[in-house]
C-alpha positions in Angstrom: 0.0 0.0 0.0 1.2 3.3 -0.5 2.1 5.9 1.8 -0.5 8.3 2.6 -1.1 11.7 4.3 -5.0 12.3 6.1 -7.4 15.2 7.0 -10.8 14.4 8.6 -13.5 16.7 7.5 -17.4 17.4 9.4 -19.7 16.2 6.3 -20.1 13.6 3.7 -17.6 14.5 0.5 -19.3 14.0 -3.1 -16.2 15.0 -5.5 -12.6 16.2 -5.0 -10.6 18.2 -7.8 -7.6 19.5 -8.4 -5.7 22.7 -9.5 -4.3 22.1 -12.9 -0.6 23.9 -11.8 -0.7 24.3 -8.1 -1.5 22.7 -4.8 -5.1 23.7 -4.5 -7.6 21.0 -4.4 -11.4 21.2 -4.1 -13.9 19.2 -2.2 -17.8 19.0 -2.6 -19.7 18.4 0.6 -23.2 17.6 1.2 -23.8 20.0 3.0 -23.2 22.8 -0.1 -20.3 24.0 1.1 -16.9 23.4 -0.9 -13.5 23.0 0.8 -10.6 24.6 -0.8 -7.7 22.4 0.6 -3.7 22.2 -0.2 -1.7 19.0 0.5 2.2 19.4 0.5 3.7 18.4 3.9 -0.1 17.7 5.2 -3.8 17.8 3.7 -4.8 21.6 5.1 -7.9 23.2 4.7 -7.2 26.9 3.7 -10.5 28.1 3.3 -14.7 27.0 2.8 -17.3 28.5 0.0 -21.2 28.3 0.7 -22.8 29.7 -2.4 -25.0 26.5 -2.8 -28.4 25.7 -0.9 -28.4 22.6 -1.4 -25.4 19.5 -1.5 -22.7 20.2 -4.0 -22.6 17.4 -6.4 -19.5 17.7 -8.4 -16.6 20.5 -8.6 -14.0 20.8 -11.5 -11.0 23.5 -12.2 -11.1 24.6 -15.8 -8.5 23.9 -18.1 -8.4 26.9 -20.1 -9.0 29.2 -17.0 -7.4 27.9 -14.0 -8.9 30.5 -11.7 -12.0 29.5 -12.3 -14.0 26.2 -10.4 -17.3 25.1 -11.7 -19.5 23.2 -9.5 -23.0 21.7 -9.6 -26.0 21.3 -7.3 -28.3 19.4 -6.0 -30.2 22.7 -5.8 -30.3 22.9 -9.7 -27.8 25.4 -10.0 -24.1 25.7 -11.6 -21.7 28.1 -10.6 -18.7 29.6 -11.6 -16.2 30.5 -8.9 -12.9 32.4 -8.9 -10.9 30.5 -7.2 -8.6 33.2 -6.4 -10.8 36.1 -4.8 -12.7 33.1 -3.6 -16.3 34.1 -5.3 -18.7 33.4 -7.0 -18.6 35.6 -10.9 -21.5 33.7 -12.3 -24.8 31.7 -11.2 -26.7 29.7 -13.4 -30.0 29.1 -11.4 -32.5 26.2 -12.1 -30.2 25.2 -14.7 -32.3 22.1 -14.9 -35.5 21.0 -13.8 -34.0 18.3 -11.5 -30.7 18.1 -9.4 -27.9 17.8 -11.4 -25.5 14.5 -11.1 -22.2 15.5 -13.3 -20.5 18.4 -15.0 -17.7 18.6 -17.6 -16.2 21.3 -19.4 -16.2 20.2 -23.2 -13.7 22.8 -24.9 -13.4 26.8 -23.7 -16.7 28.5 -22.7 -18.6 25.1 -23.2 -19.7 23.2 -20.7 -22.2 20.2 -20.3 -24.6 19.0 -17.6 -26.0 16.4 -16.6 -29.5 15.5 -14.0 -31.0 13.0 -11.8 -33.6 12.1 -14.9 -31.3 11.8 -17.6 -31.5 15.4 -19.0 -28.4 16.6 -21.0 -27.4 20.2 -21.3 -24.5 22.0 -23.3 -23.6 25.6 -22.1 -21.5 28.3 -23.7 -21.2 30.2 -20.3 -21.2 33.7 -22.5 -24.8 33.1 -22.9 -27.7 32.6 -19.9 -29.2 29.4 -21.5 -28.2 26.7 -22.5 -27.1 26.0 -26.1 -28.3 22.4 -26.1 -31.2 20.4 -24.5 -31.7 16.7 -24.8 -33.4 14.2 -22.6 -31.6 11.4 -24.0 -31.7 9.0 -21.2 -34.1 7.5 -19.0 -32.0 7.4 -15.7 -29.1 9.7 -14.1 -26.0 10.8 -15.8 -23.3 9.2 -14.1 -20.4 10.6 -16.3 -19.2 13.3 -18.9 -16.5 12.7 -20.5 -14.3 14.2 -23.9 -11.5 13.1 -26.2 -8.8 15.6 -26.7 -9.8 18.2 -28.9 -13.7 17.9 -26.8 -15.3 17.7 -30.6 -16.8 14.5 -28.6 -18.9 14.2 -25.9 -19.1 11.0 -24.4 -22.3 11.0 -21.9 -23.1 7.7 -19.5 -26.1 6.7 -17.5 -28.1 4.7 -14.7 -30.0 3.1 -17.7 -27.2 0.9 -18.9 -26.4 3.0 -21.9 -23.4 5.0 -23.5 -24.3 7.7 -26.1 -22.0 9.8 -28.1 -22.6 13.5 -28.9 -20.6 16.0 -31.7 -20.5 18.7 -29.6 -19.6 21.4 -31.7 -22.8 20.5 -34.3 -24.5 19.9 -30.7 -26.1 16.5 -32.3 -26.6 12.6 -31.5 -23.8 10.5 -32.9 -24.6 7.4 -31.8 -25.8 5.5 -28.5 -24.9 1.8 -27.4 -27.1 -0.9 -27.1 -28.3 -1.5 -23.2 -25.9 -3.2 -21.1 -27.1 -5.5 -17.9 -26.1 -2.7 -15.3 -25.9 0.8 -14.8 -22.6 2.6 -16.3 -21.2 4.4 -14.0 -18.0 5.8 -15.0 -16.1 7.1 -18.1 -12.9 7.2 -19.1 -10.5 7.7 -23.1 -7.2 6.1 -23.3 -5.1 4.3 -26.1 -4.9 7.8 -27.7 -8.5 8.3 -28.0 -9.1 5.1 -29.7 -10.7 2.9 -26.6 -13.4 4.0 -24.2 -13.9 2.6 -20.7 -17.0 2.5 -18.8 -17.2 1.2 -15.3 -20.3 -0.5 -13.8 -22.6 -1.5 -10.8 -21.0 -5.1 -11.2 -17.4 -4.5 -10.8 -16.5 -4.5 -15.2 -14.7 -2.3 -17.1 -16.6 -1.9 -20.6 -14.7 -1.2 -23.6 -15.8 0.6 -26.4 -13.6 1.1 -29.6 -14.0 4.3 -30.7 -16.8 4.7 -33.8 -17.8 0.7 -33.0 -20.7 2.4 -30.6 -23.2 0.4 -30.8 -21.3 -3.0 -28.3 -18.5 -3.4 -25.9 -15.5 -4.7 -28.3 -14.0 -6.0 -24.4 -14.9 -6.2 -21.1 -12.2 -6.0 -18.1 -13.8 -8.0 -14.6 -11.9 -6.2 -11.5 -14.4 -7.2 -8.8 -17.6 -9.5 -8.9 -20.4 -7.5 -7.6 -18.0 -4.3 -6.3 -19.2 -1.3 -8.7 -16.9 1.0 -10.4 -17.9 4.0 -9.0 -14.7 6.3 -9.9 -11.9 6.1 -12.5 -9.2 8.3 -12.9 -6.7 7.9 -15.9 -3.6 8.0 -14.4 -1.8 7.7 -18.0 -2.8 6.2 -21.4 -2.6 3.0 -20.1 -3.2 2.8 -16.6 -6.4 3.2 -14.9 -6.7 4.1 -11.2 -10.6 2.9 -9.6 -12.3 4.1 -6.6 -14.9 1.1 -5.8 -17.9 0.5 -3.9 -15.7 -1.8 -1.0 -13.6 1.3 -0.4 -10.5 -0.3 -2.2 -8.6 1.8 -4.6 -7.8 -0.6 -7.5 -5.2 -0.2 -10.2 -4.9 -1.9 -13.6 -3.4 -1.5 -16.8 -5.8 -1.8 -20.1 -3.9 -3.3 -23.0 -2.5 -5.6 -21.9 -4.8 -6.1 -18.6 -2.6 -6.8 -15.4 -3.9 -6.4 -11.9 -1.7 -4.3 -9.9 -1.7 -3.8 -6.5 -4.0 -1.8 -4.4 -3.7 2.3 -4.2 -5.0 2.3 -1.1 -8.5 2.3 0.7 -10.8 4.1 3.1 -11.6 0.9 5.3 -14.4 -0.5 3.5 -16.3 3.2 2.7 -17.1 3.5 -0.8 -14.9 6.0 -2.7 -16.9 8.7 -4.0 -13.9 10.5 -6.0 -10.4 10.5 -7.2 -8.0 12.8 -8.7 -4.0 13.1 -9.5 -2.2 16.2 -8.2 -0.7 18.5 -11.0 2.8 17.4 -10.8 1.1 13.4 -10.6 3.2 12.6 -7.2 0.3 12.1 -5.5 -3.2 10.7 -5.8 -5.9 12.0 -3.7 -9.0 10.0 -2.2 -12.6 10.7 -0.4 -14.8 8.1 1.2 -17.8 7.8 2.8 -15.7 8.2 5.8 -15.9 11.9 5.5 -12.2 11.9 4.9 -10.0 13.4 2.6 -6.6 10.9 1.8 -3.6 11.9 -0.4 -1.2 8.2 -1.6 2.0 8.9 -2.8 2.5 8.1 -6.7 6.0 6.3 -6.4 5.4 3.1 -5.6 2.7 2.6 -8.0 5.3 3.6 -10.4 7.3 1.3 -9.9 4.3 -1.5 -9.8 3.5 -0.3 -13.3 7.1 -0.9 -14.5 7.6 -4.0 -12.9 4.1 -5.2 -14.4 4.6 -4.1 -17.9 8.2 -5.5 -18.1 6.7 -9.0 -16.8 3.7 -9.2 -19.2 3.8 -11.8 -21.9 2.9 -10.5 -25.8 0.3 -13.4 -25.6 -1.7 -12.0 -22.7 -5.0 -12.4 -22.2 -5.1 -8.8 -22.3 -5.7 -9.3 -26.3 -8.8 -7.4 -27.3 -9.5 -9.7 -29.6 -10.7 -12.3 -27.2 -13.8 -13.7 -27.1 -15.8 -11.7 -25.3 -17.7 -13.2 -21.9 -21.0 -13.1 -21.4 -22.4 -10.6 -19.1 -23.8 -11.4 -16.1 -27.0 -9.4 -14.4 -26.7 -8.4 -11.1 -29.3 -6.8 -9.1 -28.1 -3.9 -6.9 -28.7 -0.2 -5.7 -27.9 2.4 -8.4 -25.6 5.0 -7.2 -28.3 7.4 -7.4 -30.0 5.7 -4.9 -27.1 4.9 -2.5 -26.2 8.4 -2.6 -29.6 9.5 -1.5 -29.7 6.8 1.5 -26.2 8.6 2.7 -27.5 11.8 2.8 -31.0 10.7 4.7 -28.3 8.6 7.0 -26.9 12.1 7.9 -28.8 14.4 8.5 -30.7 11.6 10.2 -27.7 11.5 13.1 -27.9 15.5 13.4 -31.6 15.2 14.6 
């Protein structure tokens, strides 16, 4: 296991983020307020926002404006926050009829959205509506996702299903057929030619990029452990935050094990992300805490793995692909809710 640095914060975490070039990392909290953290020597936390009513879903930094955080609500509402001066420069209220589940911002100035019931929306924040509306899915958006250039939007859901949006003509590409359990997680590696979706029963699903319509692979980790998180830690390495509060790793092509990250003693991970300078890998749990793991002996893992691994693999993606295998289980959705009656249940 490796190495790892803890702070211990009052309310349930839903996303962590951090700071493209600098030691600033963000944390959503249930209770709306976002935590502005740094984690050098120790995990501190510098300072607290509370511009949402309501439980902050997800946070991001932009890309192309690292001052700027974006960060979603269970209250309906996105906002834009200067990271800096440490407010909020623009609101978008009711920016959907329903709470919103996941953010991502596409290419500069465009954002999507997405809601408990399914409801996708593009934004060009220069503008007070949004650009694009579609209610293309018939349970939560779990995951946004882009390819480089973020002429791509990849979009997954509660209902099983991947679908693929041109985002600059702002138009359905194409949508895969229904797998046996929700997608929960999305992820593009193998230089945007392979996309991985995580599910409630512990698979990676593998799309091949323009083959939309079924998985070309499918990547077991854990039988009936959902893939709630996955960070892409490099090309080929992916980094999973799962339901049992272990935080797996495993290369894709070929597909070795490696071992574990870390964990937050059996508390589901509800988000990962990899410091700007990738030295460290920071966690939250359902344990209300905040963990940072040092990237070095995962490193090391990964080189020792690689060097090991046969040519003749079963990591081929031209295998025979499995059958799936339908498990019945909570959606995250619904686990999510259950946590948040569980605590404001204790404060009564």
């Amino acid at each position: 296991m490796v190495q790892k640095k803890e702070l211990q914060l009052d309310a349930l975490l839903f996303d962590i983020a951090a700071h493209p070039h600098s030691d600033v990392y963000a944390v959503a909290t249930i209770n709306g307020a976002i935590k502005l953290l740094s984690a050098d020597k120790e995990i501190k936390e510098n300072h607290s926002l509370s511009h949402h009513e309501e439980s902050c879903r997800r946070v991001a930094f932009s890309q192309f404006d690292d001052n700027i955080l974006i960060s979603i609500s269970s209250d309906k509402s996105m906002a834009l926050i200067d990271s800096n001066a440490l407010k909020c420069v623009r609101e978008f209220k009711d920016a959907h009829e329903n709470a919103l589940y996941s953010v991502c911002e596409v290419r500069e100035h465009i954002i999507a959205t997405g809601d408990d019931e399914g409801v996708i929306k593009l934004w060009d924040t220069r503008k007070p509506e949004a650009i694009l509306t579609e209610p293309e899915h018939g349970n939560f958006i779990s995951a946004l996702a882009t390819e480089d250039t973020g002429s791509t939007l990849l979009v997954t859901s509660g209902d099983g299903m991947l679908s693929v949006w041109n985002s600059q003509q702002r138009k359905l590409i194409a949508r895969s057929d229904e797998c046996d359990t929700e997608l929960l997680t999305c992820s593009v590696v193998r230089n945007n030619s392979k996309v991985v979706c995580g599910d409630g029963d512990g698979v990676l699903n593998i799309f091949s990029w323009g083959d939309w319509g079924d998985i070309s692979d499918r990547l077991p980790i854990q039988d009936e452990v959902s893939i709630d998180k996955v960070l892409k830690y490099s090309d080929e390495v992916l980094v999973l935050g799962c339901m049992d509060g272990i935080i797996r790793a495993t290369t894709v092509f070929p597909h070795v094990s490696l071992p574990h990250v870390g964990d937050h003693d059996e508390n589901p991970i509800e988000g990962l992300c990899l410091s700007h300078d990738n030295s460290q890998i920071l966690s939250i749990g359902h344990d209300y805490a905040v963990r940072a793991w040092i990237t070095r002996r995962l490193n090391d893992n990964i080189e020792k793995a690689l060097n090991s691994e046969d040519d003749s693999d079963s990591g081929d993606e031209d295998e025979e692909k499995p059958k799936r295998k339908k498990q019945k289980q909570l959606s995250a959705k619904e686990i999510k809710s259950q946590e948040a009656k569980d605590f404001f249940s204790d404060l009564a």
